[in-house]
TORPA-4810 file (N, C-alpha, C, O; in nm, 3 decimals):
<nodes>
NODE_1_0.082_-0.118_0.000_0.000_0.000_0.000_0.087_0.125_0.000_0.072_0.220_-0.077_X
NODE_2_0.187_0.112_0.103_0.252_0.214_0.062_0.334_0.286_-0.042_0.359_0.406_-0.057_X
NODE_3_0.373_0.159_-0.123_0.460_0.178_-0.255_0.377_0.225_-0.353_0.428_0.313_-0.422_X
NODE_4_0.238_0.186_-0.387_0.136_0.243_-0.439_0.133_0.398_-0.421_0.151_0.483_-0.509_X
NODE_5_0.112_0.413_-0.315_0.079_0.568_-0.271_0.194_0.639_-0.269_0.160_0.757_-0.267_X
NODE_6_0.335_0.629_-0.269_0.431_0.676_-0.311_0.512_0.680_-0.477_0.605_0.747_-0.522_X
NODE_7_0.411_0.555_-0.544_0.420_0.564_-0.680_0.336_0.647_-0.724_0.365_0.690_-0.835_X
NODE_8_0.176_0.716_-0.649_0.102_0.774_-0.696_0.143_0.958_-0.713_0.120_1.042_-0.800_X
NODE_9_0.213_0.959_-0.580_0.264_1.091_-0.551_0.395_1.078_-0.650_0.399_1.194_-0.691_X
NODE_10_0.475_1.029_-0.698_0.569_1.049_-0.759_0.540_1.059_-0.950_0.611_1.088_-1.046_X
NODE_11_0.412_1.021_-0.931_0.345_1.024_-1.098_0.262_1.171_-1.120_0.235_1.225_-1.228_X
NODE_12_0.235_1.211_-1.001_0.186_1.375_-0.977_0.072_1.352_-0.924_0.039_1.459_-0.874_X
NODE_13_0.006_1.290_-0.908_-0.142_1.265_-0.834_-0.166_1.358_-0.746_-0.067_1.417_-0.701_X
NODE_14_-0.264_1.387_-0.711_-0.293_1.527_-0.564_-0.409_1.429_-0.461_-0.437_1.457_-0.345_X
NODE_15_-0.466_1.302_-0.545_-0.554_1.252_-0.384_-0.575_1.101_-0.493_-0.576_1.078_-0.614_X
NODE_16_-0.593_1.012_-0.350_-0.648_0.878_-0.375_-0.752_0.868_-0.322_-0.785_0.931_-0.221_X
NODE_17_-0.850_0.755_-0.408_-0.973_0.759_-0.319_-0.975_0.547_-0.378_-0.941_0.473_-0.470_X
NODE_18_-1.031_0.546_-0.260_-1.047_0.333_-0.261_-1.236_0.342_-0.195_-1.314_0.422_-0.144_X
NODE_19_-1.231_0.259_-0.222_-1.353_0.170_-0.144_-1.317_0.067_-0.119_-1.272_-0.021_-0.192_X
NODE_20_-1.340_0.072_0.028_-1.298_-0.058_0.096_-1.273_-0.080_0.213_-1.375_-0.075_0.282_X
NODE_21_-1.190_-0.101_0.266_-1.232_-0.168_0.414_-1.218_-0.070_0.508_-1.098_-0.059_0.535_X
NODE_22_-1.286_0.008_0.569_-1.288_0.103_0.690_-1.165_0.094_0.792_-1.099_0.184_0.843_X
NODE_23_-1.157_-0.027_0.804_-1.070_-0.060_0.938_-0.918_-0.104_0.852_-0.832_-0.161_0.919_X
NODE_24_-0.901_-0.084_0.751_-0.778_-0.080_0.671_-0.662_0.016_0.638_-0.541_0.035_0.655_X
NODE_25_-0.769_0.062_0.582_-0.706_0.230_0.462_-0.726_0.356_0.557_-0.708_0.464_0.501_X
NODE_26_-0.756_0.360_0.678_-0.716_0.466_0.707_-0.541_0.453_0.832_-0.477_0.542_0.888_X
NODE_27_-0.525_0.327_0.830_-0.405_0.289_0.875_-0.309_0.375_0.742_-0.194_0.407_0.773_X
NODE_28_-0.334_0.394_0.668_-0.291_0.462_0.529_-0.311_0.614_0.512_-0.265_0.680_0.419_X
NODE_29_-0.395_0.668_0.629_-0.408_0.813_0.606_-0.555_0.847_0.499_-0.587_0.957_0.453_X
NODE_30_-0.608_0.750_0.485_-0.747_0.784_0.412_-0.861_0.754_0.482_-0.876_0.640_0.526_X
NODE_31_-0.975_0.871_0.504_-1.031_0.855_0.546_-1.151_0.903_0.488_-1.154_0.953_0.376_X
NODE_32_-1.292_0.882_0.593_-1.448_0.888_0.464_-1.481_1.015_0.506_-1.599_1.046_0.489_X
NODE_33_-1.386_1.122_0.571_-1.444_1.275_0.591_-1.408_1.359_0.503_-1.462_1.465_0.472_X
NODE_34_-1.280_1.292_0.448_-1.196_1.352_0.320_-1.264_1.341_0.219_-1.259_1.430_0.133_X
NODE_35_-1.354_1.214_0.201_-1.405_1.176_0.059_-1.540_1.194_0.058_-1.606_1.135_-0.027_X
NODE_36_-1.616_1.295_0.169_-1.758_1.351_0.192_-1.813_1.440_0.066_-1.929_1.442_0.025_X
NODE_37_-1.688_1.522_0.009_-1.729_1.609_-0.141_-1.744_1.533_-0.289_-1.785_1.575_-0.397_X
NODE_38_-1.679_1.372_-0.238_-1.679_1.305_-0.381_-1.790_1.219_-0.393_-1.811_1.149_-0.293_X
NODE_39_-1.869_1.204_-0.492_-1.947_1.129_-0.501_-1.965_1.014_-0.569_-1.993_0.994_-0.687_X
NODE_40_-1.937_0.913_-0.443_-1.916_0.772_-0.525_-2.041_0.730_-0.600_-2.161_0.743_-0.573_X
NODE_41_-1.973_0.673_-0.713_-2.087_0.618_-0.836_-2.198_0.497_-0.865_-2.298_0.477_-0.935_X
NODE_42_-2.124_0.436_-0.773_-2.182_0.300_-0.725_-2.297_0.323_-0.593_-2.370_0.224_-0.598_X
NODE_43_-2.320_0.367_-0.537_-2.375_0.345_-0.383_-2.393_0.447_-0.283_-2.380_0.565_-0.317_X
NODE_44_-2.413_0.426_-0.200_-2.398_0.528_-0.085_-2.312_0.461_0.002_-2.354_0.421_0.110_X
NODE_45_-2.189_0.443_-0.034_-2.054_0.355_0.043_-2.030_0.373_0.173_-1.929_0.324_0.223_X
NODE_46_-2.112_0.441_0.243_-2.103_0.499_0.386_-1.875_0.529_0.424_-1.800_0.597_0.354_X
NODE_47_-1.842_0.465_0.524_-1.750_0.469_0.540_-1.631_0.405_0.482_-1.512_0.426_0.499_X
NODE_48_-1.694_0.320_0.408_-1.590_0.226_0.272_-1.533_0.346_0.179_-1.424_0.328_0.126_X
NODE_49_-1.589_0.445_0.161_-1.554_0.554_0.070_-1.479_0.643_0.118_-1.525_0.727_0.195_X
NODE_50_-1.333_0.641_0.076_-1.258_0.721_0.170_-1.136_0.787_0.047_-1.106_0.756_-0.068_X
NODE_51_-1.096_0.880_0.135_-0.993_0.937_0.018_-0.833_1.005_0.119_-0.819_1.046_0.235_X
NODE_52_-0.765_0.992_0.034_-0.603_1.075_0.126_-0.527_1.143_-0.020_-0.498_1.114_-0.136_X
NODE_53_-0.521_1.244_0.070_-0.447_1.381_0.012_-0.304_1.362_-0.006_-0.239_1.372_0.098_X
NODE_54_-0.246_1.340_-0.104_-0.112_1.315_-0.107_-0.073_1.429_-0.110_0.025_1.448_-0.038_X
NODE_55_-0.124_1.550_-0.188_-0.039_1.717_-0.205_-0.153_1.771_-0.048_-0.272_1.743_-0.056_X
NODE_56_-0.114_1.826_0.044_-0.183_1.891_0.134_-0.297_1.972_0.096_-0.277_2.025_-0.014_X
NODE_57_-0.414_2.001_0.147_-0.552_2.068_0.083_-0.562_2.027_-0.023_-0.589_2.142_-0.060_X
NODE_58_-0.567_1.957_-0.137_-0.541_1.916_-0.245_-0.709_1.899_-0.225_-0.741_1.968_-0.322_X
NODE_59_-0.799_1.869_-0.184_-0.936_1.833_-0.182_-1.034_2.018_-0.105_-1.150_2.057_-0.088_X
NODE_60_-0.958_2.046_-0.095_-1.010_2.224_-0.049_-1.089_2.256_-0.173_-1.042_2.285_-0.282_X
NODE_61_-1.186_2.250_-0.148_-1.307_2.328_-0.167_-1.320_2.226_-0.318_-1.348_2.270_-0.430_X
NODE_62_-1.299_2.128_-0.293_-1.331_2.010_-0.429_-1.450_1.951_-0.420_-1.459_1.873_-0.326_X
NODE_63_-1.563_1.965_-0.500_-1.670_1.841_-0.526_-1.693_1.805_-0.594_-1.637_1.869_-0.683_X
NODE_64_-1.769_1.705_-0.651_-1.788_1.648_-0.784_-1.801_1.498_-0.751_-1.844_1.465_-0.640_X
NODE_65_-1.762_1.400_-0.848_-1.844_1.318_-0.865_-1.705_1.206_-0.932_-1.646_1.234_-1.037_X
NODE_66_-1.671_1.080_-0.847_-1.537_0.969_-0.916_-1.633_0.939_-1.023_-1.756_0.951_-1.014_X
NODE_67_-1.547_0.888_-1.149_-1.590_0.798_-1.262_-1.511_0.740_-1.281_-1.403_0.788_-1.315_X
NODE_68_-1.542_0.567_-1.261_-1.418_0.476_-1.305_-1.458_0.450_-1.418_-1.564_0.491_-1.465_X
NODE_69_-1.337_0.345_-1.499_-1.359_0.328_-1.631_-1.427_0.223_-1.650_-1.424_0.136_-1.563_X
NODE_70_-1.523_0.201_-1.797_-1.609_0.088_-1.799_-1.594_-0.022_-1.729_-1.676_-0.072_-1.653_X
NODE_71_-1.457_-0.071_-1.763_-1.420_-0.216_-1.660_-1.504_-0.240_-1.526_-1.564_-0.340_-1.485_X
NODE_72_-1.488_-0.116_-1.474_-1.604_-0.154_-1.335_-1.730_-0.143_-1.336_-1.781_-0.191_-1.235_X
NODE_73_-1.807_-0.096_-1.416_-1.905_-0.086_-1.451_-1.984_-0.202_-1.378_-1.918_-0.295_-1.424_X
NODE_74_-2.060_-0.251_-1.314_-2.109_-0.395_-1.268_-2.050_-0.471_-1.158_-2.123_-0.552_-1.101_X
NODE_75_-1.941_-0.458_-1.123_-1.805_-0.472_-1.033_-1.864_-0.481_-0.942_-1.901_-0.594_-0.911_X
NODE_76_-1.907_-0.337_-0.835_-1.971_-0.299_-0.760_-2.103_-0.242_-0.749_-2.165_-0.148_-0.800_X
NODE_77_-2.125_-0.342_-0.655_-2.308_-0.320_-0.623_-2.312_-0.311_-0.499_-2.219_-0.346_-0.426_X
NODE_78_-2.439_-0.255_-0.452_-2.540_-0.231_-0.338_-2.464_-0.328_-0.282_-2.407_-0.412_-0.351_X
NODE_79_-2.455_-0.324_-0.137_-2.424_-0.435_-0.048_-2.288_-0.516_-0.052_-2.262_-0.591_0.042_X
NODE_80_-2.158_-0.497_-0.213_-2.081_-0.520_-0.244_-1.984_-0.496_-0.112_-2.014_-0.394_-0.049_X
NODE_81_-1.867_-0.576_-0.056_-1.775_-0.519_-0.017_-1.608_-0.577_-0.053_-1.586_-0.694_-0.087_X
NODE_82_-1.545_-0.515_-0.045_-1.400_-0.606_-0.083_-1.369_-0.626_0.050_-1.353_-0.547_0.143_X
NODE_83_-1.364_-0.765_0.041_-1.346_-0.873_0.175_-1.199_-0.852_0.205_-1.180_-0.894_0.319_X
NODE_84_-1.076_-0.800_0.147_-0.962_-0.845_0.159_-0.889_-0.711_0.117_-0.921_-0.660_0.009_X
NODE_85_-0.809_-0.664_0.181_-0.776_-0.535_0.089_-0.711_-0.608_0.006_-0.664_-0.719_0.028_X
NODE_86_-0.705_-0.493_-0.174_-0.633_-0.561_-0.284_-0.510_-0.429_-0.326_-0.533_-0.311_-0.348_X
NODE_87_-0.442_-0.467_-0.327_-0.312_-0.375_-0.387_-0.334_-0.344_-0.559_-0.286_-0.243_-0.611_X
NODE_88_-0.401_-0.429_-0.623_-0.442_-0.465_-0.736_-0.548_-0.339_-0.734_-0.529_-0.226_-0.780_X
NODE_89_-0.660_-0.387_-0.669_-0.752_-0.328_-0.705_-0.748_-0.191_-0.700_-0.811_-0.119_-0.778_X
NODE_90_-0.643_-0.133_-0.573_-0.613_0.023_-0.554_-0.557_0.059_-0.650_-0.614_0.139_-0.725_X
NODE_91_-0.439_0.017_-0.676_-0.366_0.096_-0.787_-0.438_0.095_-0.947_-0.408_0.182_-1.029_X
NODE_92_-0.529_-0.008_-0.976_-0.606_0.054_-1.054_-0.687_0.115_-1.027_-0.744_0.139_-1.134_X
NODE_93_-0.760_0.181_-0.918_-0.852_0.266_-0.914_-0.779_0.376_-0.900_-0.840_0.477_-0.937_X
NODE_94_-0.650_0.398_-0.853_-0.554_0.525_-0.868_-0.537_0.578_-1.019_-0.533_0.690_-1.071_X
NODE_95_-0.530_0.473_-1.055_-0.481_0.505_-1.214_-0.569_0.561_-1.335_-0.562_0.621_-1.442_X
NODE_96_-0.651_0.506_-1.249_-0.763_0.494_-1.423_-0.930_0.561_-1.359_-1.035_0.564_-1.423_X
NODE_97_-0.907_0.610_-1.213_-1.071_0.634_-1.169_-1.030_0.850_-1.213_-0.913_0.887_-1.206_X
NODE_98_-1.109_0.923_-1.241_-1.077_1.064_-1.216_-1.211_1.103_-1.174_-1.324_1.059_-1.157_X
NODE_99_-1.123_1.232_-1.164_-1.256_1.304_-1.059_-1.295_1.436_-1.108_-1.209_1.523_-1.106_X
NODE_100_-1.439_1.472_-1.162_-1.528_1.571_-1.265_-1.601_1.644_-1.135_-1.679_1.610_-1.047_X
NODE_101_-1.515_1.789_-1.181_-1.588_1.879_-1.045_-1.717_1.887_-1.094_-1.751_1.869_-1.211_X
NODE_102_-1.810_1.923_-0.974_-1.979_1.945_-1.015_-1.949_2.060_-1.133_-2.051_2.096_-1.192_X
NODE_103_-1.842_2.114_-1.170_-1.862_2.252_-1.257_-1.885_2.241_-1.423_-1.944_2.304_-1.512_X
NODE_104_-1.775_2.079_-1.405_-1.756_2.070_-1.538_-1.862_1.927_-1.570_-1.821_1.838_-1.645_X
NODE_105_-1.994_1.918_-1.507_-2.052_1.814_-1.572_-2.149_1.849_-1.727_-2.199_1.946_-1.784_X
NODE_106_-2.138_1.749_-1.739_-2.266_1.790_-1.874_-2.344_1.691_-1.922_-2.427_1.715_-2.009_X
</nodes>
């Protein structure tokens, strides 16, 4: 997890966001108060939905809405949870999920 998140900050990234295990990822510095302005696409993820700021304020005054890429599309559902954290599954959601402020939807 950590090599992830230090590969993410070294590729320029400004925030990660996972779904997934509450009692995991914030051992990681992510948490679901950070990721209160983003709006996950799947669900109402309660505390599974969490995000960490790799550039400081990097989420200041940010809202809008994650879109992952088709691949997940179906992935995650209602009631879904990832039983196991996946190193896999983060770093592709680092990679390939972005984030559309409410400004620029259409």
């Amino acid at each position: 997890m950590r090599g992830g998140l230090e590969e993410s900050r070294r590729l320029g990234y400004a925030i990660v966001i996972v779904l997934g295990l509450p009692d995991y990822y914030p051992l990681f510095g992510f948490s679901s108060k950070a990721a209160k302005a983003l709006e996950c696409p799947y669900y109402d993820a309660g505390d599974a939905w969490m995000a960490h700021e790799l550039i400081p304020r990097a989420l200041d005054a940010v809202r809008g809405w994650v879109v992952y890429p088709p691949a997940f599309d179906g992935a995650l559902l209602k009631g879904d949870l990832l039983r196991t954290p996946s190193i896999e599954f983060t770093i592709s959601t680092i990679i390939h999920a972005k984030l559309v402020r409410d400004d620029q939807k259409t």
